[in-house]
C-alpha positions in Angstrom: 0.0 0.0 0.0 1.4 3.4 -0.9 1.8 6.5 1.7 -0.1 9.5 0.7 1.9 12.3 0.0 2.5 14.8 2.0 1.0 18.2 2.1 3.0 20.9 1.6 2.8 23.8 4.5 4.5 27.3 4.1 4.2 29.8 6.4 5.1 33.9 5.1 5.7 37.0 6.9 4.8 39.4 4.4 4.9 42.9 7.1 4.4 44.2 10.7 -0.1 43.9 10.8 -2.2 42.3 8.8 -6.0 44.0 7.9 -8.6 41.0 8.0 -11.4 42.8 7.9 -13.7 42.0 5.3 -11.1 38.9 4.0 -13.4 36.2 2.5 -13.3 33.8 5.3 -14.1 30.0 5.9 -16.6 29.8 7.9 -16.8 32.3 10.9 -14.2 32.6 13.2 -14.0 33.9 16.4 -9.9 33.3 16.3 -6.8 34.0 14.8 -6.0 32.9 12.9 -8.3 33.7 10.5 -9.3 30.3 7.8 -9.6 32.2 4.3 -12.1 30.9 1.9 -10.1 29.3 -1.0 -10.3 27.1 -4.3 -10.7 23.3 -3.5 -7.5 21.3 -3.0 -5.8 23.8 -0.4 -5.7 26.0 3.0 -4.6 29.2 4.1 -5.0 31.0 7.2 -4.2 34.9 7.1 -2.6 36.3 10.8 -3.3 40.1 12.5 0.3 40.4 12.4 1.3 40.4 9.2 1.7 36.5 8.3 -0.2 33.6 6.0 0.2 30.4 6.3 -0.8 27.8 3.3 -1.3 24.6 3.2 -1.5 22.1 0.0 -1.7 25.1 -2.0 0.6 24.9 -5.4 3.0 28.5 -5.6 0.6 29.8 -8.4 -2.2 29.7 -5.6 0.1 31.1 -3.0 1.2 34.2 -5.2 -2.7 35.0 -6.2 -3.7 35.0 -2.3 -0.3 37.2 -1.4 -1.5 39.5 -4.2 -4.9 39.6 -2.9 -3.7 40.7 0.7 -0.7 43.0 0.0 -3.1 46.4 0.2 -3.9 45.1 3.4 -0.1 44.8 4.5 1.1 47.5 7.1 5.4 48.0 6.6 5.5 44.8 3.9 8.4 43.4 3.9 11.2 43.8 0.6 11.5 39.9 1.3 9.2 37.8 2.8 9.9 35.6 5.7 9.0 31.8 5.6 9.0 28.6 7.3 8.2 25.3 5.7 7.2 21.9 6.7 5.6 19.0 5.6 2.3 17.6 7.2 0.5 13.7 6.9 -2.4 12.8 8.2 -3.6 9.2 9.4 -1.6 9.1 12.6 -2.8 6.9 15.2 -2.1 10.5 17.4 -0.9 13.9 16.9 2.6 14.2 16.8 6.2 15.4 15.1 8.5 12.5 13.4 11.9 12.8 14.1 12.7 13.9 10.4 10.5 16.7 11.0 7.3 15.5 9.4 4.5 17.0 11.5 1.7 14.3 11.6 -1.8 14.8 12.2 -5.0 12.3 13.3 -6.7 14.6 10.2 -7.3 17.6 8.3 -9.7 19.3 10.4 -9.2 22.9 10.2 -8.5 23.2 13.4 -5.9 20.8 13.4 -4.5 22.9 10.8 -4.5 26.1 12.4 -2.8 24.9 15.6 -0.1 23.6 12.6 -0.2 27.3 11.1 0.2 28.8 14.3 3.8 27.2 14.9 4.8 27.7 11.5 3.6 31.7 11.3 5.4 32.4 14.6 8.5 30.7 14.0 8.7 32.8 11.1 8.3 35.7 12.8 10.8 34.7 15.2 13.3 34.2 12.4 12.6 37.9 11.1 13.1 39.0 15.2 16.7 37.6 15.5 17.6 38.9 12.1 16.5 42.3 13.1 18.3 42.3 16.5 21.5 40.7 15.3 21.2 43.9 13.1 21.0 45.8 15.7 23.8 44.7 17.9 26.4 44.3 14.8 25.4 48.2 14.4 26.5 48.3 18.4 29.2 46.3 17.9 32.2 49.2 16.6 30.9 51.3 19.3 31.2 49.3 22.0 34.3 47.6 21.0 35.6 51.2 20.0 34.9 52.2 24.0 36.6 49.1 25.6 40.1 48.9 23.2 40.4 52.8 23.0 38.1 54.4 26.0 36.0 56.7 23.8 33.0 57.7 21.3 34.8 57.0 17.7 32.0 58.3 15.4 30.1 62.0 15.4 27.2 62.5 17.6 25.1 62.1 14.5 26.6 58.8 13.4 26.3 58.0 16.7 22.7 59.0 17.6 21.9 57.6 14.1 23.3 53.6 14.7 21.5 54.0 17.8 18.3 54.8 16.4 18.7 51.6 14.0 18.7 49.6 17.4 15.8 51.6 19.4 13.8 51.0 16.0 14.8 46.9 16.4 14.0 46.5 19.2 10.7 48.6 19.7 9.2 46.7 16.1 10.3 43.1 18.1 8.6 44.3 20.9 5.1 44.9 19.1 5.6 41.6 17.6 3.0 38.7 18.1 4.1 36.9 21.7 5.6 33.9 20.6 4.8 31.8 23.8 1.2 32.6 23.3 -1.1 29.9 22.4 -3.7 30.2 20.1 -6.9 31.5 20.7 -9.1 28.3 19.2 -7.2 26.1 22.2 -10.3 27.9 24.0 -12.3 26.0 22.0 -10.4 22.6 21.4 -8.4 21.9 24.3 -8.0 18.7 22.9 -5.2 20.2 20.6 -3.2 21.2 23.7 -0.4 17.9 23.9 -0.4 19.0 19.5 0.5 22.5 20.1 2.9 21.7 22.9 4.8 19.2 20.8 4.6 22.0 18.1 6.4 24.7 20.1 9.0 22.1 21.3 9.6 21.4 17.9 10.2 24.5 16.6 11.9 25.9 19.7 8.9 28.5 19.9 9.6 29.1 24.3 13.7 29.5 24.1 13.8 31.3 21.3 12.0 33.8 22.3 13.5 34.3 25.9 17.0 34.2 23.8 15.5 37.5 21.6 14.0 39.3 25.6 18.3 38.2 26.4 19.2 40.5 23.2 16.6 43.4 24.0 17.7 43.7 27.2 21.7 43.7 25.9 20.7 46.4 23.3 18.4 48.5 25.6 21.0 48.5 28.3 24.4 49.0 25.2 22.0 51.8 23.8 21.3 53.4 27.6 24.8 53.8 28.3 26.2 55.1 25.3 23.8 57.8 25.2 24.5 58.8 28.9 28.2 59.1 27.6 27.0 60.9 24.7 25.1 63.6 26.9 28.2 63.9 29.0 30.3 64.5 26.1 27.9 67.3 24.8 28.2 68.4 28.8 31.7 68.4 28.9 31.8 70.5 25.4 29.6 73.0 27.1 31.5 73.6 30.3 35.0 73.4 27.7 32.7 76.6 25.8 31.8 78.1 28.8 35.2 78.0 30.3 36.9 79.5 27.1 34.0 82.5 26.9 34.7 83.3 30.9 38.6 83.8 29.7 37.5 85.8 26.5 36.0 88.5 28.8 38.3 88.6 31.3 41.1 89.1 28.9 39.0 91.8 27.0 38.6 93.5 31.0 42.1 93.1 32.0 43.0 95.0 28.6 40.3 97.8 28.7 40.4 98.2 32.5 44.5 97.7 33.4 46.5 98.1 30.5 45.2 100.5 28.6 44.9 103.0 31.6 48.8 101.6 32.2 49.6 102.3 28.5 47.9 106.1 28.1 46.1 104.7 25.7 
């Protein structure tokens, strides 16, 4: 007896939100994801932050559904983000092989979305840690600039302007969908719980993202100090200014008050 083939699932960050409202839908959800209504043969299941996840669907189908939701795309991204897997049904119980093939009892659609859940947020991890390791290789010259040379290499506009790169990393990661969440139909299928578990074990869901809170916290404090040194420099150039206008005028007194009586002129 042959195996069915597997279905195909891809998940996509396409940009930072997602507007659903009024997306031809399957069904009505009370959830996000949201199930789209689409041609027989495949699934898709469109996310308030920005991602889609299909399932079964051939690339042709995948391009006219990411062409039907780009005007709803807030920030889109240049390149779009993905995570791919391969799902069977028939399993005796929910379940990840060790190759990696996710296998499912069947294709309810809420199976599914548990599945597209995973997949959506581990791709928007993957866009997180490329946006923080960014951030800190923007850090990086600074800091190592500080500890081999003891001070602030670049202008206070270079500076201020790397630093701004890393505030803006860390505050869109931030804003980003809570990767430890679970999803919403778990409410309504608790059954699914031991799937989703194995799901975020699988795809390292829990220590990825306290690894990205390890990064925001390096950045946040990195950024926090060089800026204090920053203002102290700008302090320090102030007090240098002040200093040199306080001699001005007592040289211009000493001349109109002392020497030029002393002189007769």
């Amino acid at each position: 007896m042959t195996a069915a083939p597997h279905l195909r699932a891809r998940a996509l960050l396409l940009g930072e939100r997602l507007d659903h409202r009024g997306l031809p839908r399957e069904g009505a959800p009370t959830f996000d994801p949201v199930p789209l209504a689409t041609p027989e043969g495949f699934t898709a299941f469109a996310f308030r932050w920005g991602a889609v996840v299909f399932i079964g669907a051939n690339p042709a189908q995948e391009a006219a559904v990411v062409e039907m939701l780009k005007p709803r795309l807030t920030n889109a991204l240049a390149k779009p983000i993905e995570e791919v897997a391969q799902i069977a049904d028939g399993a005796e119980q929910d379940g990840v092989d060790p190759d990696g093939v996710i296998r499912l009892r069947d294709l309810s659609v809420a199976r599914l979305a548990v599945v597209a859940d995973a997949l959506a947020k581990s791709a928007a991890l993957a866009h997180q840690e490329l946006l923080l390791a960014e951030a800190l290789d923007r850090l990086e010259p600074i800091v190592t600039t500080l500890r081999t040379e003891g001070r602030l290499a670049a202008s206070s506009r270079a500076l201020h302007r790397q630093i701004g790169h890393a505030l803006a990393a860390r505050s869109r990661t931030t804003a980003r969908v809570e990767a430890e969440d679970k999803p919403e139909l778990l409410w309504d299928h608790p059954s699914l719980e031991r799937l989703h578990a194995r799901l975020a074990d699988e795809y390292e869901l829990k220590e990825r993202s306290a690894a990205l809170d390890r990064k925001l916290t390096l950045i946040s404090d990195t950024t926090e100090g060089v800026l204090s040194l920053i203002q102290g420099r700008r302090a320090m150039g102030l007090e240098i200014a002040v200093v040199v206008l306080v001699g001005i005028e007592v040289v211009f007194s000493v001349w109109h008050y002392v020497l030029i009586p002393l002189l007769g002129l």
